[in-house]
C-alpha positions as YAML, in Angstrom:
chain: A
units: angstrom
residues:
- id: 1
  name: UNK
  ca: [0.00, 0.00, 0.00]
- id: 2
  name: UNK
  ca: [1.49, 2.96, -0.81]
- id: 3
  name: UNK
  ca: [0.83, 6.14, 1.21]
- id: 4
  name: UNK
  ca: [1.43, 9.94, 0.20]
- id: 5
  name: UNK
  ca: [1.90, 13.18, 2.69]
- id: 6
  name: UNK
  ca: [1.47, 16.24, 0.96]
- id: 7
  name: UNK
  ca: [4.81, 18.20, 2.00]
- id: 8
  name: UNK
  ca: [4.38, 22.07, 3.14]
- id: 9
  name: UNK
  ca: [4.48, 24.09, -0.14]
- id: 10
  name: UNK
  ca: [4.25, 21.43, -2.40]
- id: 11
  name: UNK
  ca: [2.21, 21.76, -5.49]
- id: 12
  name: UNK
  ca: [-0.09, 19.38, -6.37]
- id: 13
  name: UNK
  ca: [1.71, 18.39, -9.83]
- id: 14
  name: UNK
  ca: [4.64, 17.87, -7.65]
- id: 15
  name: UNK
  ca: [3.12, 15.16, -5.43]
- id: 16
  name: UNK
  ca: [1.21, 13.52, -8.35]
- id: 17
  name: UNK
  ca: [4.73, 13.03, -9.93]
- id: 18
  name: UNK
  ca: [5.75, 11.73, -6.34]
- id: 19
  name: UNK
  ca: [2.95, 9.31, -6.27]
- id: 20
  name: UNK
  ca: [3.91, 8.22, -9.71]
- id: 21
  name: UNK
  ca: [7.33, 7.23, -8.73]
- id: 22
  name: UNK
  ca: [6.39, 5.60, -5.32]
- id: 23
  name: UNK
  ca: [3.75, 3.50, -7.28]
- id: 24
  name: UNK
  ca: [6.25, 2.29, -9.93]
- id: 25
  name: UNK
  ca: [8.64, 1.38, -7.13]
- id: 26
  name: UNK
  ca: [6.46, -0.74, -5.33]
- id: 27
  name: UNK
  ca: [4.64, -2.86, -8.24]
- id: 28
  name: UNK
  ca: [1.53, -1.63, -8.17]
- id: 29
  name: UNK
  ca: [0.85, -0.86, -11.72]
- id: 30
  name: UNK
  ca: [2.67, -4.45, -12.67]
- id: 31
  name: UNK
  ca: [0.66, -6.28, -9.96]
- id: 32
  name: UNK
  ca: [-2.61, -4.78, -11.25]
- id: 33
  name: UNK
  ca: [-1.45, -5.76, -15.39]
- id: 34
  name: UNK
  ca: [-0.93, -9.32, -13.78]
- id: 35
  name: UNK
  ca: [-4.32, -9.65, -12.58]
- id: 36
  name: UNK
  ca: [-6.21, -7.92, -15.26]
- id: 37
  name: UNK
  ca: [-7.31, -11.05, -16.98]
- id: 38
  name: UNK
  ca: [-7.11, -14.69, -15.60]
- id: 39
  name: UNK
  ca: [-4.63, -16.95, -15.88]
- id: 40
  name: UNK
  ca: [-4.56, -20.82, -16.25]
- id: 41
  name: UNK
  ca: [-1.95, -22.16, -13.63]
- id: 42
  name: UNK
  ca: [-0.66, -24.53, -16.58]
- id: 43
  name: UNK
  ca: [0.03, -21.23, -18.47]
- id: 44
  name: UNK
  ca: [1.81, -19.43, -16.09]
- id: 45
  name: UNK
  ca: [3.98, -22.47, -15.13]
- id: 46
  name: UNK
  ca: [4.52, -22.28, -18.76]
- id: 47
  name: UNK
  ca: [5.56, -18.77, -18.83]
- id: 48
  name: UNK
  ca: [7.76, -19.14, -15.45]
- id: 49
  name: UNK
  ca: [9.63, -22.32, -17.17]
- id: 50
  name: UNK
  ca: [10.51, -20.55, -20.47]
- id: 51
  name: UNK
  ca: [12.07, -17.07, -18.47]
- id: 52
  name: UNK
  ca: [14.26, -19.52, -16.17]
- id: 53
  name: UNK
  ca: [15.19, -21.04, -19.43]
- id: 54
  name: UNK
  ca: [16.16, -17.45, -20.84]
- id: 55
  name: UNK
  ca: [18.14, -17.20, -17.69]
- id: 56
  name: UNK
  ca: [20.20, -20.16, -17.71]
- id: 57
  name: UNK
  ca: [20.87, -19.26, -21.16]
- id: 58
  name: UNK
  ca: [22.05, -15.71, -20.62]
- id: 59
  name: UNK
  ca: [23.73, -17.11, -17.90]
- id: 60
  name: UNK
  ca: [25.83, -19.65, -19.42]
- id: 61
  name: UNK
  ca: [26.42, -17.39, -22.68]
- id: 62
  name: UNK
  ca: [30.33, -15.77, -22.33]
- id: 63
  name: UNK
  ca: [30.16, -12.25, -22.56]
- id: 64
  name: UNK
  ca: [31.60, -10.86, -25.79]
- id: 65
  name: UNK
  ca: [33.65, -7.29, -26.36]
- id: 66
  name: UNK
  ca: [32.82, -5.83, -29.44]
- id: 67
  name: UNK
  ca: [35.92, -4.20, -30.68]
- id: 68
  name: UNK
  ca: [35.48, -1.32, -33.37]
...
């Protein structure tokens, strides 16, 4: 939850920006796209399987220096 105190002399557009920023940092706005639309738990295992598979693979790749 997040929660906002308006500061002395702060504009409104000022702590609307604030809120912004505090919202983005705690997940709000990604929690509330997860649960937007349902979905099945096979799906999401799915999904969770093929970014740990992404992982691994950027994991295990040797990092490269491009040379111009």
């Amino acid at each position: 939850m997040v929660k906002l105190r308006l500061r002395d002399n702060e504009s409104v557009n000022e702590a609307v920006r604030r809120f912004r920023k505090l919202v983005e940092h705690a997940g709000v706005k990604k929690e509330m796209r997860k649960r937007e639309f349902y979905e099945k738990p096979s799906d999401q295992r799915r999904r969770d399987r093929r970014r740990a598979e992404m992982r691994a693979r950027r994991a295990n790749q040797e990092p490269t220096l491009e040379i111009q």
